[in-house]
C-alpha positions as a Markdown table, in Angstrom:
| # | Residue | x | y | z |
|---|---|---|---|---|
| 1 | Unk | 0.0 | 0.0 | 0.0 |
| 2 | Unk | 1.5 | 3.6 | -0.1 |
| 3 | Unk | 1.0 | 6.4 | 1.4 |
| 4 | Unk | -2.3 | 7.5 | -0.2 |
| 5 | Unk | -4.2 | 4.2 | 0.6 |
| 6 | Unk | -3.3 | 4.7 | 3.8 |
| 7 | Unk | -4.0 | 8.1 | 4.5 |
| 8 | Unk | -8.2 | 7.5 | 5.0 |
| 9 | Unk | -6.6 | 5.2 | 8.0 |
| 10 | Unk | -4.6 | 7.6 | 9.9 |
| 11 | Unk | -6.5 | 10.7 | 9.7 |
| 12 | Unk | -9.5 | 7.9 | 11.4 |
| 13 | Unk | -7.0 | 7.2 | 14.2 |
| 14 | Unk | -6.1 | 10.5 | 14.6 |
| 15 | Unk | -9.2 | 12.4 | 14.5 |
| 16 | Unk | -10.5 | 9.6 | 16.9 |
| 17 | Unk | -8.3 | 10.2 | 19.4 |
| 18 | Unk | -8.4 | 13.6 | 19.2 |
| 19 | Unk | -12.7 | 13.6 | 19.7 |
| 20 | Unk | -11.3 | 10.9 | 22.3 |
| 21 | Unk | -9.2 | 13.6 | 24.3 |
| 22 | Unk | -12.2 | 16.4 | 23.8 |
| 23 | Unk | -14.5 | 14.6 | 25.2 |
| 24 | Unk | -12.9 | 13.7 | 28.3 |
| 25 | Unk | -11.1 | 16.7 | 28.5 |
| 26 | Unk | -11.1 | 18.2 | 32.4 |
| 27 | Unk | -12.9 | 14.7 | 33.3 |
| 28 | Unk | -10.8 | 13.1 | 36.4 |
| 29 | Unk | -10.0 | 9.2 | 37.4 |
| 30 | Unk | -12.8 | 9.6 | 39.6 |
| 31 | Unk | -15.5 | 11.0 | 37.4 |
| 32 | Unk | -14.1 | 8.7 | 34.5 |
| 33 | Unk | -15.0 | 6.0 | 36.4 |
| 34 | Unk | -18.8 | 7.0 | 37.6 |
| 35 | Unk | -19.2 | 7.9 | 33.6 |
| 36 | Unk | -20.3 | 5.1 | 32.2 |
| 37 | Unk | -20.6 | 7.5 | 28.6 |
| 38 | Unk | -17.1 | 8.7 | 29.2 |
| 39 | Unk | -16.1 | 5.2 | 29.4 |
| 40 | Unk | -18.2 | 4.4 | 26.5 |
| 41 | Unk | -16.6 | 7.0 | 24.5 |
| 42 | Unk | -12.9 | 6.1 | 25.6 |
| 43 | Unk | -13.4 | 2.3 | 24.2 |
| 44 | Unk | -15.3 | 2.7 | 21.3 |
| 45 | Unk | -12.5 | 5.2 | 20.0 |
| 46 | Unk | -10.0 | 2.4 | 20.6 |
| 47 | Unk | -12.1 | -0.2 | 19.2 |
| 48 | Unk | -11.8 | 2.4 | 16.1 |
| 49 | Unk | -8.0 | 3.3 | 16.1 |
| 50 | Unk | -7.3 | -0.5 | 16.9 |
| 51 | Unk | -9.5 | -1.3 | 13.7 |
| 52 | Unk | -8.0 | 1.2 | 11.8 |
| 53 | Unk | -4.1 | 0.1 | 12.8 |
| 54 | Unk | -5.0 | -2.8 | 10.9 |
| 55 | Unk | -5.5 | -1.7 | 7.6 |
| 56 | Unk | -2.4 | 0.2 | 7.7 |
| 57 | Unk | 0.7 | -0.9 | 5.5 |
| 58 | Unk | 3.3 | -2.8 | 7.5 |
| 59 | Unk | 5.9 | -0.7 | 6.8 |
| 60 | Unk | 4.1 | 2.0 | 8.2 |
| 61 | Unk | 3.7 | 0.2 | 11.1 |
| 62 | Unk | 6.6 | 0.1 | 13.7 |
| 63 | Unk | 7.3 | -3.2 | 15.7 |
| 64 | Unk | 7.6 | -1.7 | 19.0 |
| 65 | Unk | 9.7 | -4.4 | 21.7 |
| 66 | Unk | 9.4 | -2.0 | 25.1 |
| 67 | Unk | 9.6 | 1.4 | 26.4 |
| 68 | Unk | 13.3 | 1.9 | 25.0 |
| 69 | Unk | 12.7 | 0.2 | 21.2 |
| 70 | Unk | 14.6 | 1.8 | 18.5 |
| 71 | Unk | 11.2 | 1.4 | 16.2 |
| 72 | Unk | 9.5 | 3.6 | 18.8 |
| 73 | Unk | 11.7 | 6.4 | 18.9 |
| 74 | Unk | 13.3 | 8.2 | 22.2 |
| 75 | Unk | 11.3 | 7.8 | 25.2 |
């Protein structure tokens, strides 16, 4: 795949995390946790990124092996 098939793909991850962090923005553990739409919202936009990851080329895809991995840049 190049660059253009996989563009549709990560603009979906990326605008789904971003409506992720807007719509718990200012929302504490606490509150998170006695919201069940917050927590709604939070798993359905990773059910979304994690199905778009998958449609993404491999080589776009980094093999991550821990916190320090080369593939994952600096930490």
């Amino acid at each position: 795949m190049s660059l253009h098939t996989d563009r549709p793909y990560l603009a979906d991850m990326r605008d789904t995390a971003r409506k992720v962090l807007r719509f718990t923005e200012g929302v504490d553990h606490e509150r998170f946790l006695a919201n069940e739409e917050k927590q709604w919202v939070v798993i359905r936009g990773i059910e979304v990124i994690g199905e778009a990851s998958t449609k993404v080329s491999p080589e776009r895809t980094p093999t991550c092996h821990g916190p320090r991995c080369a593939a994952c840049g600096p930490s």
